[in-house]
N, C-alpha and C positions, 0 to 999 in steps of 0.2 A: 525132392531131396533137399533139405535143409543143408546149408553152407557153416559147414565147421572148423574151413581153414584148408589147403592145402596140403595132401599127404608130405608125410616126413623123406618121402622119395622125388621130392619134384626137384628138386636143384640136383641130388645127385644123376636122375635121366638126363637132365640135360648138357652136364659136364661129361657124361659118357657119349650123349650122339655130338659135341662137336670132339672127342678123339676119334671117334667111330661113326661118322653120319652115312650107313651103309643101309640095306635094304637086311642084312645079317643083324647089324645091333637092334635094329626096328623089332624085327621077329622077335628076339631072345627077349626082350621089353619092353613089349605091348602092352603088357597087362600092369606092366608101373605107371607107363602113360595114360593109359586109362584110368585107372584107380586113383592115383595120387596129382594129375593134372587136370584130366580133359574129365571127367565126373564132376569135381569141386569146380571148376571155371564156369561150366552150365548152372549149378546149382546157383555162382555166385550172382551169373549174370541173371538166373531168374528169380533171384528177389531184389534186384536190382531194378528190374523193368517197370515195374508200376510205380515207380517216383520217375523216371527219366524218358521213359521210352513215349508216353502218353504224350499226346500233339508237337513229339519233335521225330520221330523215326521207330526203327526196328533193330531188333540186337540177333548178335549172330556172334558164335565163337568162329575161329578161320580154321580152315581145314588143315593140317601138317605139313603138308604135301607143298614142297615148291615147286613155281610154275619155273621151269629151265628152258624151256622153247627159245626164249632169246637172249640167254645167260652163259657168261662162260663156264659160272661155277655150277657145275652138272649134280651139287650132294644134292640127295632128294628132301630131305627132310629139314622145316626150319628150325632154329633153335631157340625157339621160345613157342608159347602159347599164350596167342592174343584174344579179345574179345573188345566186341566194340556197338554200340548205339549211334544208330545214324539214320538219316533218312536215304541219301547218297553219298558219296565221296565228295568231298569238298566241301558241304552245305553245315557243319560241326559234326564232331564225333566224342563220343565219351569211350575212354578207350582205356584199355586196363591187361598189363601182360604180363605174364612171369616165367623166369626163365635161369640161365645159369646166375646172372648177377643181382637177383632178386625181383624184385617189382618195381614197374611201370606205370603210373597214373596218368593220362594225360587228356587234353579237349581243345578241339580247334578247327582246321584246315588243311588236313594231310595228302588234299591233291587239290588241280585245276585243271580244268580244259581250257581250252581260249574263252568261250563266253564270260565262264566264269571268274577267271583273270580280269575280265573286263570288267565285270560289275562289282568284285573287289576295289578297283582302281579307282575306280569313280566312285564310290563311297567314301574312300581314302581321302580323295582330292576335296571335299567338301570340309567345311571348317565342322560340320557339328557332328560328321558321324564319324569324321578323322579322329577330332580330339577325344570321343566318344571311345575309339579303339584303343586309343592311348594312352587314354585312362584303367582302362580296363588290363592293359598289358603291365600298366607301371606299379597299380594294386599286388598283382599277382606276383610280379619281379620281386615285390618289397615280403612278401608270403616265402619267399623261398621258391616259388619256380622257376625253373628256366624254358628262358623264351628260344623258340629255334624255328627250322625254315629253311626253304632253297631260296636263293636271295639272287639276284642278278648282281654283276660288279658293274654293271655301268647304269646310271640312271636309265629309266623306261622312255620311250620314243615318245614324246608331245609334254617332257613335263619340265618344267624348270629346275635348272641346277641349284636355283637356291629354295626351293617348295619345301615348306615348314614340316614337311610328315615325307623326304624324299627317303628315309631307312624305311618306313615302313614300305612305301608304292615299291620299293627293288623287291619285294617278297612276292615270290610264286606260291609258296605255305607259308601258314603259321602257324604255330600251336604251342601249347604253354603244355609241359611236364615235369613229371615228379617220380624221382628213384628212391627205392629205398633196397640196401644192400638184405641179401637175406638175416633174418631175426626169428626170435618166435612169433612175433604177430604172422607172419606168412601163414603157419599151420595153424592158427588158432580161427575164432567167429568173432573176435577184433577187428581179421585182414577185412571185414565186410564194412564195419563204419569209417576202416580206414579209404575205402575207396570213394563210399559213399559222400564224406565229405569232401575229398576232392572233386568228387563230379560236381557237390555241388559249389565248390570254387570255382569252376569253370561254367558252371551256367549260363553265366551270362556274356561267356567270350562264344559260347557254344547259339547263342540266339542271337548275336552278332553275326555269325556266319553265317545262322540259317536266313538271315534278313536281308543280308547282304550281298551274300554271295550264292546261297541255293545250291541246287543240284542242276547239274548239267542240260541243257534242253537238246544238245548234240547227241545222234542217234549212234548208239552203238554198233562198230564195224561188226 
């Protein structure tokens, strides 16, 4: 299926499942989510794959369905629709979502285990693949992206309070994104070069990660 934008229904499902995120509104508008979301997000994500996907990971849209097992908010349904190119969690991701408040473009480091916190850290603490990240982050900042992250408030255990890169070492993620409020580009085959050149702004923050920081080698409980 070729990608020709986003049905003209995708922002209004999703302003209707956050008044109504029930397993009732699902039913009644299944066939909007399908049609006007989750059809075009597969389309986009696979002519997307053969520039991104090749020697860095695998793409997958995410399923709708929130995990509530250990959540207080029980709605079942999330409110956007994401997709994403990765090898694993943490190691970069090319990521791309749309939802009530339009689109999402982003690449980076959207989780860590311990190990790989660790070999963030130590890449970090080095002068040349520090300033390396820094540079990469401060291109991007001057692009228009915003840079974001879970950050610790107190500097990390073993490193000096005055270490030249100690904003970056407080970061558990990082990753650089880009919003765009809903437009026409959403429903059009624009929204595909629109993504596609972000990914490729993020390239090379997204092979930073995978060098860096990788995928996890801790075994899944």
């Amino acid at each position: 299926m070729r990608f020709e934008g986003f049905g003209d229904g995708v922002v209004e499902f999703y302003e209707g499942l956050l008044a109504d995120n029930s397993k009732a509104y699902w039913a009644d508008n299944q066939r909007l989510y399908t049609e006007h979301v989750r059809a075009p997000m597969e389309a986009l994500l696979a002519e997307l794959e053969p520039e991104f996907a090749p020697g860095f990971g695998k793409g997958k849209v995410f399923r709708p369905f929130r995990d509530v097992r250990f959540s207080r908010d029980k709605s079942p349904y999330k409110t956007h629709c994401g997709a994403v190119i990765e090898q694993g969690r943490g190691g970069g991701a090319y990521y791309v979502e749309v939802g009530p408040e339009g689109m999402v473009v982003a690449g980076g480091c959207y989780h860590t285990e311990s190990d790989q916190l660790a070999r963030f850290r130590a890449a970090v603490d080095t002068e040349i693949h520090g300033e390396e990240l820094r540079r990469l982050l401060d291109a991007l900042a001057e692009q228009g992206w915003e840079i974001a992250g879970t950050t610790l408030q107190t500097r990390p255990r073993g490193f000096a309070p005055d270490h030249p890169r100690l904003d970056l070492l407080r970061h558990k993620t990082l990753y650089a994104a880009r919003t765009w409020e809903p437009d026409d580009v959403l429903h059009e085959r624009d929204c595909l070069q629109r993504v596609r050149e972000s990914w490729e702004a993020v390239r090379d923050l997204n092979q930073w990660c995978a060098d860096h920081i990788g995928v996890t080698e801790k075994k899944r409980r």
